[in-house]
C-alpha positions in Angstrom: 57.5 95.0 91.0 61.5 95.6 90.3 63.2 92.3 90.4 65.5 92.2 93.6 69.4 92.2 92.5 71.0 88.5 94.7 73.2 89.7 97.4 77.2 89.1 96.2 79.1 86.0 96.8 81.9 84.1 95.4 80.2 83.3 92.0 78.9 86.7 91.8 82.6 88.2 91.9 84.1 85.7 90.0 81.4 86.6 87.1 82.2 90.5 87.9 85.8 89.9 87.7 85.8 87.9 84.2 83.5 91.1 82.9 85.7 93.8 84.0 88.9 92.1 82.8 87.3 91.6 79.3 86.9 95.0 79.2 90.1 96.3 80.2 93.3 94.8 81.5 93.9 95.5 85.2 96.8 95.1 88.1 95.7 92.7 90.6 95.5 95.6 92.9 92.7 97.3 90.7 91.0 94.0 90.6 90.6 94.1 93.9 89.4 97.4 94.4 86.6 97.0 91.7 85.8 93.9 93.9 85.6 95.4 97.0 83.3 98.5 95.9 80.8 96.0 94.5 81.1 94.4 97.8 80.6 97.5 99.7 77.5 98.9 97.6 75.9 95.7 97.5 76.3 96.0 101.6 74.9 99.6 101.3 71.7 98.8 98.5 70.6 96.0 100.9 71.5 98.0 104.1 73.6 95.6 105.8 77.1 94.8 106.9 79.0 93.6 104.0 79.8 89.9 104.6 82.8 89.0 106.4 83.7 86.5 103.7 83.5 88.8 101.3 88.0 89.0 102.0 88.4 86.1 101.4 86.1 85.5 98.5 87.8 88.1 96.6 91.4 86.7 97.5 90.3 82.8 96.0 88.6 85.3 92.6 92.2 86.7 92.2 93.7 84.0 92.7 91.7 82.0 89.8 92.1 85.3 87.4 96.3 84.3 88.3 95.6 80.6 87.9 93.6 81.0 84.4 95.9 83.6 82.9 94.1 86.6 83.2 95.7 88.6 85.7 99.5 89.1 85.4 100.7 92.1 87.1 104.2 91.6 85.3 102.5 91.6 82.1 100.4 94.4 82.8 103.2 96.6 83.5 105.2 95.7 80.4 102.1 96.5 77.9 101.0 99.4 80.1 104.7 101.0 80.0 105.2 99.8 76.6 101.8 101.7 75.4 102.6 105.1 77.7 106.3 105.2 75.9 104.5 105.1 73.2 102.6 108.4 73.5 105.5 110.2 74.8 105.3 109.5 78.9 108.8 110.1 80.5 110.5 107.1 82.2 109.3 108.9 85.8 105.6 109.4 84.3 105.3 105.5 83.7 106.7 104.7 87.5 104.2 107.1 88.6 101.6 105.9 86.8 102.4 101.8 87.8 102.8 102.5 91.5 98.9 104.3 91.0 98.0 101.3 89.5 99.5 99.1 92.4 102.5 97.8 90.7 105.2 96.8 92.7 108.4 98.6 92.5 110.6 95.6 91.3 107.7 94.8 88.2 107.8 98.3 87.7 111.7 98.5 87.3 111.6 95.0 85.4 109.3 96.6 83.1 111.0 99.2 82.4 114.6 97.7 81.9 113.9 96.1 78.8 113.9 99.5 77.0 116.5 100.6 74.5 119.0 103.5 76.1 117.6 106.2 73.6 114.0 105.1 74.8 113.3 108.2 76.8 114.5 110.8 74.4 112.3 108.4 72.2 109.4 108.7 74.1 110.2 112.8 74.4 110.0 113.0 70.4 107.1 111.5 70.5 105.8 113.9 72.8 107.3 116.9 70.8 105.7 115.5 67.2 102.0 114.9 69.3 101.9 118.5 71.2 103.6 120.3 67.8 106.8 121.8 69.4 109.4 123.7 68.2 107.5 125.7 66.2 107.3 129.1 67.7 110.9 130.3 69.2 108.9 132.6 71.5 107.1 129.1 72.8 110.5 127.3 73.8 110.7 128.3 77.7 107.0 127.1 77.7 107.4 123.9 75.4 110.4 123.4 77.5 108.6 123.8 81.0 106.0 121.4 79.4 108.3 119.0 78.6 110.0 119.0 82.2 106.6 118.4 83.7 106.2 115.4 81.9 109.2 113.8 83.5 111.5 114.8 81.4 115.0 115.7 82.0 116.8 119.1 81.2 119.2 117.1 78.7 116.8 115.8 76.8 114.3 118.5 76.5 116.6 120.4 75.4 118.1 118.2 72.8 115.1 117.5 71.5 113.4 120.8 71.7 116.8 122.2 69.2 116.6 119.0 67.3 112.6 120.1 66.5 113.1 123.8 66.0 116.2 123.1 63.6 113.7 120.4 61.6 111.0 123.2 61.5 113.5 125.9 60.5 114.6 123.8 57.5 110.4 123.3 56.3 110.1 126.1 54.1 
């Protein structure tokens, strides 16, 4: 006979929480959803209402992941920026990306302000290197397209699209 799962409660989550940010980091806002799904299909595997406490529950396990260390939405938004820059995301990809992630606006923009002013056409060779741009002249409306999709600005696209073709034109 299958062993019966215990119904959630505050230890439960608390255990759940510590496992899912050892795994990954996470906003508190993604916390929270994590915690409120295994609420929820706890509820629907044992065919009940999920518990009323379960709200509040989940605020105290947030709370403690703050308390401890482990949860620092300002922190997350730096590293998380910090690592998108580094594969090329534009300065509006990153804000997208955040606010998804349940970032408030003000981390967000804190986050981002501690970037050097060259950052985004930084983060747009980057982009260029990874994707192999500047290659083909017959590619450049599409490369350039590309490159506006990802956030980018006409300026910079452009600069760095020339900047490319010239260093590929010099390669014999």
């Amino acid at each position: 006979m299958p062993k019966r799962a215990r119904p959630v409660d505050r230890r439960s989550l608390e255990a759940a929480a510590l496992r899912y940010l050892s795994q990954r980091g996470a906003s508190r806002a993604q916390l929270a959803r994590a915690l409120k799904r295994r609420v929820e299909r706890d509820a629907r595997r044992r065919e009940v209402d999920p518990d009323p406490a379960a709200e509040e529950w989940i605020e105290e396990v947030l709370g403690k992941m703050e308390g401890w260390g482990y949860l620092d939405d300002a922190k997350y938004a730096r590293d998380k920026a910090k690592a998108m820059r580094r594969r090329g995301a534009s300065r509006r990809k990153i804000e997208a990306k955040l606010a998804e992630k349940g970032i408030a606006r003000d981390l967000a923009d804190d986050a981002l302000e501690g970037e050097a002013r060259g950052a985004e056409r930084e983060a747009a060779e980057a982009l260029v290197r990874r994707r192999r741009f500047g290659r083909d002249p017959e590619r450049w409306q599409k490369e350039l397209a590309a490159l506006a999709r990802a956030g980018f600005s006409y300026d910079v696209a452009k600069t760095v699209l020339e900047a490319a073709a010239a260093e590929y034109a010099d390669d014999p």
